[in-house]
N, C-alpha and C positions, 0 to 999 in steps of 0.2 A: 146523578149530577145533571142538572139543567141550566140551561141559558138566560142569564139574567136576561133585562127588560132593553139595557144597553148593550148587552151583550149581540142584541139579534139585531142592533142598529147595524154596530161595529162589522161583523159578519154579513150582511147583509147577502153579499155579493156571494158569499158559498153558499147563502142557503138557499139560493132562486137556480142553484144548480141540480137537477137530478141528482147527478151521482154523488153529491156530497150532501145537500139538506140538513135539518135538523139532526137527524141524526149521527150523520159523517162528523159535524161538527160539534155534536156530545164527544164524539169518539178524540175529536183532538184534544177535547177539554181536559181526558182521561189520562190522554200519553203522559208518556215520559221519554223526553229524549239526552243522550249524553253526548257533549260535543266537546272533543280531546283538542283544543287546539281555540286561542281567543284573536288569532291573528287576521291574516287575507285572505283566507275560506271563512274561517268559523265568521268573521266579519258580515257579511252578505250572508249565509246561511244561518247564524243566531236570529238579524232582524228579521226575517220572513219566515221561522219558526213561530217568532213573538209574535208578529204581524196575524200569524195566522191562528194563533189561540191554541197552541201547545198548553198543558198543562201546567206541564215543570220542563224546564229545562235546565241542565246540568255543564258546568262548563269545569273544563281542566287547563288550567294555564298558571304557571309559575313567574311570568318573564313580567316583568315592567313595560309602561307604552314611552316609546323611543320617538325624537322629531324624523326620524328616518324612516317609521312605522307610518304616517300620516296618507305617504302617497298611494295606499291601497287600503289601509284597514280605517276603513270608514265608519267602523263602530267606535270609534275612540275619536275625540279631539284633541285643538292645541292645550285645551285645560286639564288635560287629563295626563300630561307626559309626565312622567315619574311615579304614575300611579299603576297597582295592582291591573294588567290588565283582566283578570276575571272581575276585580270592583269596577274598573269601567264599564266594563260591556252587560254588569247585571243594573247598572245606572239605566243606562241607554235604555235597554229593554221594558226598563220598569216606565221610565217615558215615554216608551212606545206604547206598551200593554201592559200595566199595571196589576191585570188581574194573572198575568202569568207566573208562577211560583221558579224563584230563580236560585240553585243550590250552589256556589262558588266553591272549587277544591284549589287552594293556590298551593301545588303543589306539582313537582313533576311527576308522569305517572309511572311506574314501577312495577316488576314485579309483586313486590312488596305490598301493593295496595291496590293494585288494577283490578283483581277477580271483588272485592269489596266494594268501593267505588261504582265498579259498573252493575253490579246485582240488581239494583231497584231498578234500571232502566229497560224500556222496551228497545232501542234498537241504539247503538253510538254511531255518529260520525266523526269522521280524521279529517280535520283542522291543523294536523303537525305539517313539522316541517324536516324530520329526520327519519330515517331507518328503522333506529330501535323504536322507539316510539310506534310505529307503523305495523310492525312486525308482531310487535306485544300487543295495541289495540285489537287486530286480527285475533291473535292465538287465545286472547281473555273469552272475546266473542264467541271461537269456535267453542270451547269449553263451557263458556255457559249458553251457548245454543241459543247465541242472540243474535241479528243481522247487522252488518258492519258496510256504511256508506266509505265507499274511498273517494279522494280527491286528491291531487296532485299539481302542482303546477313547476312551470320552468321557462323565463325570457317569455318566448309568447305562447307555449305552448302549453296545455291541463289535459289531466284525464279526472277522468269518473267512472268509477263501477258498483255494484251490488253485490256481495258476497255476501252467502248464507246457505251452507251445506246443507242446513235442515231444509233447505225448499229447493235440493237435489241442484243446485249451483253449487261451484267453486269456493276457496276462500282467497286469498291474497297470495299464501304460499303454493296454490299451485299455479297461478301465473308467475309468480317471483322467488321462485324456489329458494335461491339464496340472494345477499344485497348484491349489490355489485363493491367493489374493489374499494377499500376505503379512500374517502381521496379524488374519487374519479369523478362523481355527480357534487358539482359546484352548489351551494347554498346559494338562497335568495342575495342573501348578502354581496356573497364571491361572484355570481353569475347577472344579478340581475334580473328583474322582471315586470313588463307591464302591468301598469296602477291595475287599470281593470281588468285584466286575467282570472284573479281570485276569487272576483264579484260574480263573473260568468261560471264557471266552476263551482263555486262555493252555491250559485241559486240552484245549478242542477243537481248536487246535491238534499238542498231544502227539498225540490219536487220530487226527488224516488221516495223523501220520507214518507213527508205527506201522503203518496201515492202510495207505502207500505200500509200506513195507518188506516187510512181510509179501505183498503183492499179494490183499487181500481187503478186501471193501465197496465202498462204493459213495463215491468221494471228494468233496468240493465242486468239484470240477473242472466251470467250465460255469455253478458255483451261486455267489453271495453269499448266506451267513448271516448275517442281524443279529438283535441280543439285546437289548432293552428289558428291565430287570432292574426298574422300576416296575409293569410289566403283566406281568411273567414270562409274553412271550410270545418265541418265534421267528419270524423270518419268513423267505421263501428267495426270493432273486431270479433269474432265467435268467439268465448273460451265454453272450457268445459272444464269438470270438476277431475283432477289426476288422481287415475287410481292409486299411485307410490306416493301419496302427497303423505308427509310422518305426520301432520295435525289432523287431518279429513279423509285421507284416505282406508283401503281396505285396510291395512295394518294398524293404523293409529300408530305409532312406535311411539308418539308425544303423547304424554298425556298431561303436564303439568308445564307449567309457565319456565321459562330457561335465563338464561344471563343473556340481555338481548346487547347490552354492550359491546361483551365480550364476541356474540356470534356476528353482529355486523361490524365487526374491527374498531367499533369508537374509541374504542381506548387498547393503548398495548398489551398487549397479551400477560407482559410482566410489568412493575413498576418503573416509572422511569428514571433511571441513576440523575442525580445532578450532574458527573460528567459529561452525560450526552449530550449536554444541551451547551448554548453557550447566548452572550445577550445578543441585545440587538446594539449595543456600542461594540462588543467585540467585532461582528458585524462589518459596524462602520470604522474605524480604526482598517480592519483587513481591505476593505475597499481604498481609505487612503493609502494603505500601502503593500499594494500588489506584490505578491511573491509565486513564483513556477510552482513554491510547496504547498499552494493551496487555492483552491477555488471554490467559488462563492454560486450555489445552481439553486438558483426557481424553479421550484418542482408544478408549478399551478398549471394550470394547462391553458391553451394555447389564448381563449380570450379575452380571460383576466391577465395573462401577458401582456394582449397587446392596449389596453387599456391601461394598466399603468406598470412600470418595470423600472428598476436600478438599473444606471447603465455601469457595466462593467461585470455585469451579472451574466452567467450562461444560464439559458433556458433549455431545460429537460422534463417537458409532462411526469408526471407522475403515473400516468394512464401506458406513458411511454416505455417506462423504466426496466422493465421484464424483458422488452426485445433492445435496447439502448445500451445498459447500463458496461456493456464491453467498453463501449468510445471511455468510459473513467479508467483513470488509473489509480491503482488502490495504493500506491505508493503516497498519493497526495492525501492532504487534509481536505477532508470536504463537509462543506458550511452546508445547509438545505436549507431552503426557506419557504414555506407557503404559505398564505393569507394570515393564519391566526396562531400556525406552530402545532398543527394537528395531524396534518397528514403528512412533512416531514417528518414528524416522529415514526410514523409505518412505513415511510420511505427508509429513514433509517434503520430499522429493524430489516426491511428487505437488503440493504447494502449487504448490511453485517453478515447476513446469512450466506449471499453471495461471496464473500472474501474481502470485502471493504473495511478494513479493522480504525482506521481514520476518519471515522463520522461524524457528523456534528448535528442538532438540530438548534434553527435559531428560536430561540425563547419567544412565542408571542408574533412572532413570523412579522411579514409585510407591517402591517397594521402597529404593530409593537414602533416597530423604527421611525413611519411616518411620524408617530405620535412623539416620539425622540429628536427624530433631525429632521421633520419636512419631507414634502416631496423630492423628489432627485428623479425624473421623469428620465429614460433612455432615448 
C-alpha cells in the first residue's frame, strides 16, 4: 500500500518528520483501529485518527446524538441530533478524510460480540462511559493479546493509560481490581463535566496510538496520567503489572469473557419485583402528604444534592449507606430515590439485607418526577 499523489500533499507535515516519513505513514495507512465509544473521548480521538490517515477505523456506539451531547462531542452537530451517533461520526470523518475506511457496529458491546468485533483490529481504544463496558473492553483485549488505550474522564478531571500485558505492562484490572460500589461514581449526566475535558483526554489518547503504530516514544505503558483541568496540572503514576491479577496474571484463573453487568452491580443481582418499586406520582402524593410512617431519602450523593433536590426530602448518599443506614428506622416505609432509579434499586437490595423489610424504590428516580411535576427546587 502506497501513498497516493494527494495523499503526500495531505500528510505532508508527517512526512518531513524522521521518525514518521513515508514510511511511518504507509504504516498508518495499514492500521486498524477500534474505538468502543462515539461520544467525548472517541469525539477528539476519531478526528485526529482520521486526520491522521488511519486505515480503517471502527467505531462502537448504540446511543443516538442528544442536544445535551453538543457541549463536548464535537464530532456530531445540531443536524445530526436524533441521529445514529456511529452514522455521525463515520459522516464527519468521511469529510475530514475521505480515503479512511470507516466500519460502524450500532450496537452495544457485549460479551456476546466483543471477542468478534474486535478481532480484525490492531489495537481498541475506550470512548465509554460505564464500568461494564470498561472492564469487557480490557478482558477482550487481554485475550486477544491486543493493546487497550484507556481514557476516562469526571467534572474537570481524566486519566489515560496504556495497557498491554504482552509488552510486560499491566492491564486495567490490575489497577481496578474490582468497580467501585454501584451508585457511588456519578455519570457525566449526574455529575457533570467540562465541555473540553474529553477533547484533552480523548487527543492523548489518539497520540499513544499513533505512537504504538508507528513504534516511537515513550508510551504510558507502566504510567497513569491524570489531568486536573482547574490547576492545569499533570500528574504521572508508576503502575506495574499484579502478579494475582485473575486476567494477566501468573494464575490466569480468567480465561473467558464473564457477565460484566452482573460483576459491576449494573443491574440487581435478581429481577426486580414490580412491588419494589413504586412511581414518581406515588412520590409526589407522599410529599403532599407527609406521614411519621414514611419517608422519602435521596440516596445521590452529596453534589447532585446540592444542585438540585425536593424539599421535604432527606438526603442519605448512597456511598454513605453501609456506615449510616442505623439513623433509619425499619419500622417506616421508605421511598429511595436517585437520578434515573438505578442505584436506589441496589440501595434497596442493601436495605433489605440489612433488616429493612419496608422499601421502596422510586421508578425512573429524580428525572422521572421532574419530567412529571417540574422542578420543586429545596
Amino acid at each position: 500500500m502506497t501513498l497516493a499523489a494527494d495523499e503526500k500533499i495531505r500528510y505532508a507535515r508527517h512526512l518531513v518528520l524522521p521518525e514518521v516519513g513515508r514510511a511511518g505513514q504507509e504504516k498508518l495507512q495499514r492500521a486498524q483501529v477500534l474505538c468502543v465509544g462515539a461520544g467525548g473521548l472517541g469525539s477528539s480521538l476519531l478526528m485526529y485518527l482520521a486526520a491522521a490517515g488511519i486505515g480503517r477505523i471502527g467505531i462502537v456506539d448504540f446511543d443516538t446524538v442528544d442536544v445535551s451531547n453538543l457541549q463536548r462531542q464535537i464530532i456530531h452537530g445540531t443536524a445530526e441530533v436524533g441521529r445514529l451517533k456511529v452514522e455521525s461520526a463515520r459522516d464527519a470523518i468521511h469529510r475530514l478524510n475521505p480515503r479512511v475506511a470507516v466500519t460502524v457496529y450500532p450496537a452495544r458491546l457485549e460479551r456476546k460480540n466483543a471477542l468478534e468485533i474486535l478481532a480484525p483490529y490492531d489495537i481498541a481504544a475506550d470512548g465509554s462511559d460505564n464500568f461494564p463496558t470498561r472492564y469487557l473492553l480490557n478482558d477482550a483485549c487481554v485475550l486477544l493479546k491486543k493493546p487497550y488505550v484507556y481514557g476516562s474522564i469526571f467534572q474537570f478531571e481524566g486519566q489515560a493509560s496504556f495497557f498491554a500485558p504482552t509488552l510486560q505492562g499491566p492491564c486495567y484490572r490490575c489497577l481496578f481490581p474490582e468497580p467501585p460500589p454501584p451508585g457511588t461514581v456519578p455519570s457525566c449526566a449526574e455529575g457533570g463535566v467540562l465541555g473540553v475535558l474529553p477533547g484533552i483526554i480523548g487527543c492523548i489518547q489518539a497520540a499513544e496510538i499513533i505512537k504504538y503504530l508507528l513504534g516511537l516514544g515513550d508510551l504510558l505503558l507502566n504510567r497513569l496520567l491524570t489531568f486536573d483541568a482547574r490547576a492545569m496540572k499533570f500528574r504521572e503514576l508508576k503502575l506495574r503489572p499484579d502478579p494475582h491479577c485473575p486476567l494477566c496474571g501468573e494464575s490466569r484463573a480468567q480465561t473467558q469473557l464473564i457477565d460484566y453487568d452482573a460483576f459491576c452491580g449494573a443491574r440487581p443481582a435478581t429481577p426486580t419485583a414490580e412491588a419494589d418499586e413504586v412511581s414518581a406520582r406515588q412520590m409526589h402524593e407522599a410529599l403532599l402528604n407527609p406521614t411519621p410512617l414514611l419517608q422519602i431519602i435521596d440516596i445521590r450523593e452529596d453534589s447532585e444534592y446540592a444542585s438540585r433536590h425536593l424539599a421535604g426530602v432527606r438526603h442519605l448518599p448512597l456511598s454513605q449507606l453501609a456506615a449510616r443506614h442505623q439513623e433509619l428506622d425499619p419500622q417506616q416505609t421508605l421511598y429511595l430515590h436517585c437520578q434515573h432509579g438505578v442505584r436506589s434499586l441496589h440501595a434497596l437490595a442493601m436495605l433489605r439485607e440489612w433488616g429493612y423489610p419496608h422499601v421502596k424504590s422510586v421508578r425512573g428516580g429524580l428525572a422521572a418526577y421532574l419530567d412529571e411535576f417540574g422542578n420543586q427546587p429545596g
